[in-house]
C-alpha positions in Angstrom: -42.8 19.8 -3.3 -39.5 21.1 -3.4 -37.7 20.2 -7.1 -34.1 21.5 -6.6 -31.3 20.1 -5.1 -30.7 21.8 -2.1 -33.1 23.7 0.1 -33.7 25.0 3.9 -35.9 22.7 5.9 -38.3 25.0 7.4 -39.4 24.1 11.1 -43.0 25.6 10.7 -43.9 25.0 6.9 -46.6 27.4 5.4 -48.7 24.5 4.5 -49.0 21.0 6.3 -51.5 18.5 5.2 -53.4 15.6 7.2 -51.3 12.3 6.9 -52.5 9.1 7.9 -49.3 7.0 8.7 -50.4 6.1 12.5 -53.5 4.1 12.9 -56.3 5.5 14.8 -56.1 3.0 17.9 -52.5 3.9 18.2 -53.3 7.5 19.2 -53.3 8.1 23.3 -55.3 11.0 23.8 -58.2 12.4 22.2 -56.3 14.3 20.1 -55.5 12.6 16.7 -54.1 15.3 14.7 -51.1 13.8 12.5 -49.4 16.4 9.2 -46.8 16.4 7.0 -45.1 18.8 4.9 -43.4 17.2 2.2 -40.3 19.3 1.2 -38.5 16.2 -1.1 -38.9 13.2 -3.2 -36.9 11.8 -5.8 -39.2 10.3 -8.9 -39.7 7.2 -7.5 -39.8 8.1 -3.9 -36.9 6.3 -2.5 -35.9 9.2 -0.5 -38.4 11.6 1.1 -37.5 14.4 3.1 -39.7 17.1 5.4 -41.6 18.0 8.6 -43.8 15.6 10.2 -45.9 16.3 13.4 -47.6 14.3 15.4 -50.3 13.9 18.6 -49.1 11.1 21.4 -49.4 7.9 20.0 -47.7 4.4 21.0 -47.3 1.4 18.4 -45.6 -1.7 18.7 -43.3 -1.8 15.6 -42.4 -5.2 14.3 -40.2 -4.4 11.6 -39.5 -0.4 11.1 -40.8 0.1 6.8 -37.9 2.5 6.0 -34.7 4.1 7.1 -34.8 7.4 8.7 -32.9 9.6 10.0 -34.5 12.5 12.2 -34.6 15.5 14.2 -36.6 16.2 16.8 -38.2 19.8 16.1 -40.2 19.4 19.7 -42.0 17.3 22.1 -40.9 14.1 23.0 -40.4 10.6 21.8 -39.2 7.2 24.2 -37.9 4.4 21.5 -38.3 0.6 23.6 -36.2 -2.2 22.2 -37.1 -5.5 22.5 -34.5 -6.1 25.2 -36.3 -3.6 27.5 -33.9 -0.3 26.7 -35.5 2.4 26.2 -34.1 6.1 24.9 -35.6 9.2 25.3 -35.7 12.0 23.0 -36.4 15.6 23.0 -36.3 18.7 21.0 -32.8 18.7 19.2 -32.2 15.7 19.3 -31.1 13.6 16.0 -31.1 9.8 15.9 -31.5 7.3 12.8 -33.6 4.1 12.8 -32.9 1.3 10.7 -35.3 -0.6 8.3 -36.5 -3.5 9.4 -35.4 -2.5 13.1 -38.4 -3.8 15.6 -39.1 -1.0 18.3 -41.9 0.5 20.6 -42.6 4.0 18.9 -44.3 6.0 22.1 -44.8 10.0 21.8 -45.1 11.2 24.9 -45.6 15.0 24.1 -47.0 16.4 20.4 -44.1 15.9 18.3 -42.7 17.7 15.3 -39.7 16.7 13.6 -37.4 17.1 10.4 -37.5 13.7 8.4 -34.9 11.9 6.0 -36.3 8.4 4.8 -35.0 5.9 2.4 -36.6 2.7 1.5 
């Protein structure tokens, strides 16, 4: 983990680890591959910051856990409100999601992206 104040984000981290943030069922493929590479945490890990990637997945989310802001690295993300909208992301993008927010959570295409959460 990164310890001082400011630093580059790298899009393809040295090291990435296994992370276990989506449940198993909520993968769509075969492939369950899910890393992280954590770049920042304050002491009591209010705010988090690094590169998360991900294999398609889909989960109904009743109530976002944190707030995060995030940019899509690549692949491909659709968000589904409860009134029916959805957005699409791609690579580049940047959008924020709210805690507490409810939302459909669908990647679509292996997904790495740059990650700012706060609880």
């Amino acid at each position: 983990m990164i310890t001082q104040d400011d630093f580059r984000l790298n899009p393809n981290p040295p090291t990435m680890v296994p992370s276990d943030m989506t449940p198993q069922e909520a993968f769509t493929t075969a492939d369950k591959t899910e890393l992280i590479a954590e770049a920042f945490a304050t002491d009591d890990e209010s705010v988090l910051a690094g590169v998360w990637e991900c294999a398609p997945c889909r989960e109904e989310i009743e109530a976002y856990p944190v707030h995060e802001m995030m940019t899509l690295i690549s692949g491909a993300l659709t968000l589904t409100h409860p009134d029916g909208r959805a957005e699409h992301f791609k690579a580049g993008d940047t959008f924020f999601i709210a805690k507490g927010s409810p939302v459909v959570w669908e990647i679509t295409e292996r997904l790495r992206k740059y990650y700012m959460i706060t609880t």
